[in-house]
C-alpha positions in Angstrom: 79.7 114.9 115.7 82.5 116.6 117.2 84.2 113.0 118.7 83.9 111.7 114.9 85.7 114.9 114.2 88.2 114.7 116.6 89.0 111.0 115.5 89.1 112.3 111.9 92.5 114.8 113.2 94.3 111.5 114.2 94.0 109.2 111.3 97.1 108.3 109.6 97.2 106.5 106.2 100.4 104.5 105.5 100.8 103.8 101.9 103.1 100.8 101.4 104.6 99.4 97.7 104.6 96.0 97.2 108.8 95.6 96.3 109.7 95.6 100.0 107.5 93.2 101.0 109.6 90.6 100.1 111.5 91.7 102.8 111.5 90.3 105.8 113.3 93.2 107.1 111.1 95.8 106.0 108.4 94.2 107.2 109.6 94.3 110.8 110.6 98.4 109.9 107.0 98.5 109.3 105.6 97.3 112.1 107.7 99.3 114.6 106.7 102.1 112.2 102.9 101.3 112.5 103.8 100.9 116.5 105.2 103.9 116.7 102.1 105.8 114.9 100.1 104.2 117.5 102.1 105.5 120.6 101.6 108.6 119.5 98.1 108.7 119.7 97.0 108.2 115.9 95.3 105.6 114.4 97.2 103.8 111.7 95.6 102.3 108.5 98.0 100.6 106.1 97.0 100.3 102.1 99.4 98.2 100.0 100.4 97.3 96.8 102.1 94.1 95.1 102.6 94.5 91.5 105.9 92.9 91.7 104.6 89.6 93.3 101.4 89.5 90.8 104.4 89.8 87.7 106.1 86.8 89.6 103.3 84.6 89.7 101.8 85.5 85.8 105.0 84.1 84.7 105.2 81.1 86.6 101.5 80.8 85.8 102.6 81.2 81.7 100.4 84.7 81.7 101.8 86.8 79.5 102.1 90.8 81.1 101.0 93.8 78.8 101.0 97.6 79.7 99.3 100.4 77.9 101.9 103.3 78.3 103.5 101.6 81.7 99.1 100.7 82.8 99.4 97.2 83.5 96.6 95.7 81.2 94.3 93.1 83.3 92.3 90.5 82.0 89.6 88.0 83.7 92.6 85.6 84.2 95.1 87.9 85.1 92.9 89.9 87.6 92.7 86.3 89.2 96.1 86.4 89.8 95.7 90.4 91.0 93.4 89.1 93.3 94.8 86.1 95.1 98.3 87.9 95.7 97.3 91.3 96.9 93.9 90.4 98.8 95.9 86.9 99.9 99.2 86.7 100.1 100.4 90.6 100.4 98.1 91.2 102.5 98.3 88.6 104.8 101.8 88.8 104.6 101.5 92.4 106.8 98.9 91.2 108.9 100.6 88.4 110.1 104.0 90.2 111.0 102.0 93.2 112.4 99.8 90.3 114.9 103.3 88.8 115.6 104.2 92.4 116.8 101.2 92.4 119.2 99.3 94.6 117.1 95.8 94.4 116.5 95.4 94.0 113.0 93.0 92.6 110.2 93.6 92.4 106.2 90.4 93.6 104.0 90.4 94.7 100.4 88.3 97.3 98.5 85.7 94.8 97.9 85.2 94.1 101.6 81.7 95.5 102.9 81.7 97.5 99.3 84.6 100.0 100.8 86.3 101.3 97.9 83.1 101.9 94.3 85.5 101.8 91.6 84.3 101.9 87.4 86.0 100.7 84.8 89.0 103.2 83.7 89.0 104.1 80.3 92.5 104.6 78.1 92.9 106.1 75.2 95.2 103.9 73.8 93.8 101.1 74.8 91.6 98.5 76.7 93.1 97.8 80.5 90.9 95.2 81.0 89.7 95.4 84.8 91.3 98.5 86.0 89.2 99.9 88.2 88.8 104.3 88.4 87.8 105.2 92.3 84.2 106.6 92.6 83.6 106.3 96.1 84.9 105.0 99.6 82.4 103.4 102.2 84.2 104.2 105.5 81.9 102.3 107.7 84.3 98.8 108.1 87.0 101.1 108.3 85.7 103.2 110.6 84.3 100.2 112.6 88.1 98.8 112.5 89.7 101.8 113.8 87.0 102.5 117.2 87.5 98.5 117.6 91.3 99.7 117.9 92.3 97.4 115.1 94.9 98.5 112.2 93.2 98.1 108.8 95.2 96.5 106.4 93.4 97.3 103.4 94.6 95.6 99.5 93.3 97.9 96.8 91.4 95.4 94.8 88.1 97.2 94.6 84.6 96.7 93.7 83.0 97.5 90.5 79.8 100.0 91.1 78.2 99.1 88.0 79.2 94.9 87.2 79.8 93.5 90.9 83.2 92.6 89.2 86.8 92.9 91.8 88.8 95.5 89.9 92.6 96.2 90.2 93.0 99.2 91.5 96.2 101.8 91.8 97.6 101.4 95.6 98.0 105.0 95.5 95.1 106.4 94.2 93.2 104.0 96.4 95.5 105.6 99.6 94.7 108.7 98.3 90.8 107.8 98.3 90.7 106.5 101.6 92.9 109.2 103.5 90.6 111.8 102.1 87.6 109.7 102.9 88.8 109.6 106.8 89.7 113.1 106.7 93.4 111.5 107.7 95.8 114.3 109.1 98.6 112.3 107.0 99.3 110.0 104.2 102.5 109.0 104.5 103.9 106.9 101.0 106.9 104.8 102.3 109.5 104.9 100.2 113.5 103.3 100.2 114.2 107.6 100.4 114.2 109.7 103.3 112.2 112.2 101.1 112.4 114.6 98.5 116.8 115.6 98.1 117.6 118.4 97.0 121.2 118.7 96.7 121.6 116.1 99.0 119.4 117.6 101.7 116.1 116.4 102.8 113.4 119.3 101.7 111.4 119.9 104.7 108.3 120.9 102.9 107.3 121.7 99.8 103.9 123.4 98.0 102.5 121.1 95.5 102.9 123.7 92.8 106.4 124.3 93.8 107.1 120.1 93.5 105.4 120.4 90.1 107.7 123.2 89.2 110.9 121.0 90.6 109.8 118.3 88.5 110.0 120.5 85.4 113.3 121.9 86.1 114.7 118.3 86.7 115.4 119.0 90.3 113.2 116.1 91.1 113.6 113.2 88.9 113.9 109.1 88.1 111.7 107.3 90.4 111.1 110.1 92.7 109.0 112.0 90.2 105.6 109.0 90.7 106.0 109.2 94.6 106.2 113.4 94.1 103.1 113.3 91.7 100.9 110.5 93.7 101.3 113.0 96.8 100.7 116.4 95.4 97.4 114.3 93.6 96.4 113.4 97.6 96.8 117.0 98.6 94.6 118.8 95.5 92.1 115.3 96.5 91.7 117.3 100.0 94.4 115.0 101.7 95.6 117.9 104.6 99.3 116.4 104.1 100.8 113.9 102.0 104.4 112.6 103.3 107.7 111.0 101.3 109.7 109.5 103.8 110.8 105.8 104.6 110.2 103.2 107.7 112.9 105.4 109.8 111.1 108.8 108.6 107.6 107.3 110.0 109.2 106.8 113.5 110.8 110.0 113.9 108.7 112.4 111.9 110.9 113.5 109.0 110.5 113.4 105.7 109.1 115.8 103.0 105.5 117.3 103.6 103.9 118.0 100.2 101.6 120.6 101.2 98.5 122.8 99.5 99.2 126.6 98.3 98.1 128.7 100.5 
């Protein structure tokens, strides 16, 4: 029990979005940023998104796109689509350049060994099709990943508990599943920011009720305000740390800690 625990204290959870990945330059940020994880005596495990690529290929495919207040809506044909380019292609896509890197790596999804239990997630405003809600994380192939000393690289398509269905599933709350699963010590979301700027000064650290309270004063807004809200949702989901920061930040530990009150 206590070398499980001791693993536990040295997991880190990389969240990555699926915009940079078109990058071929971000991609080799990522892998020094993995590398550098690993030389410091942690075990890495990378969760990604993709939503930009799946948008690409609905339209070359002639699917149309609908949201429910900014929810991507996903139907049978269109979680097809989900499927191949965040289990396939995105996914891949890191494997490959973290492999090229000399890293030990291997690309699995929520549905893989039943990791990530999602149900159906309900709207009030309407029917997302097959969204998937987190219910529960099976650590075991993660877990059999990490002592085998490989890098997870894990696409948030999920499986659905009750249907067998693949469901689409948030990156972040799926990030946020899995860190707290693993008992990470971090969950770092990589963003194109250096963290949370407050007049034009990295912020350190921050409580997750004093980020909410930013937020409302307008002290943190525009795109920062989902990154802000996905990490202070990690830390009250038992996440010990959740970190905004970008490639560089990973490598040199900087960045802003969104932290629990005390």
């Amino acid at each position: 029990m206590d070398t499980e625990d001791a693993n536990d204290r040295y997991i880190v959870v990389l969240k990555v979005g699926g915009n940079e990945l078109d990058d071929p330059d971000f991609l080799y940020g990522l892998a020094n940023a993995v590398a550098a994880v690993r030389a410091e005596g942690h075990h890495p495990v990378i969760v990604h998104g993709g939503g930009k690529a799946v948008t690409d290929l609905q339209a070359k495919l002639g699917l149309q796109e609908r949201r429910v207040e900014g929810l991507r809506v996903t139907d049978d044909a269109s979680m097809e689509v989900v499927e191949m380019v965040l289990s396939g292609l995105m996914n891949k896509r890191i494997v490959r350049t973290l492999v090229n890197a000399h890293i030990r790596a291997a690309g699995v999804s929520g549905v893989d060994d039943g990791t990530i239990y999602v149900e159906k997630m309900w709207h009030p405003l309407g029917d997302l099709g097959r969204v998937g809600e987190v219910q529960d994380v099976d650590d075991h192939l993660l877990r059999a990943l990490i002592a085998a000393d490989i890098v997870p690289v894990v696409s948030p398509v999920s499986f659905g508990a009750l249907d067998a269905l693949s469901y689409n599933v948030n990156a972040d709350h799926a990030a946020t599943a899995i860190a707290a699963k693993l008992g990470a010590i971090k969950l770092i979301f990589i963003s194109n920011v250096p963290g949370i700027l407050v007049a034009d000064r990295v912020v350190r650290a921050v409580t997750a009720q004093q980020a909410e309270q930013w937020i409302e004063e307008g002290i943190i807004f525009g795109g920062m305000i989902p990154k802000v809200r996905s990490a202070i949702e990690a830390v009250r989901n038992g996440v010990a740390q959740a970190v905004i920061t970008n490639l560089a930040g990973v490598q040199d530990g900087t960045g802003t800690g969104v932290i629990g009150s005390r």
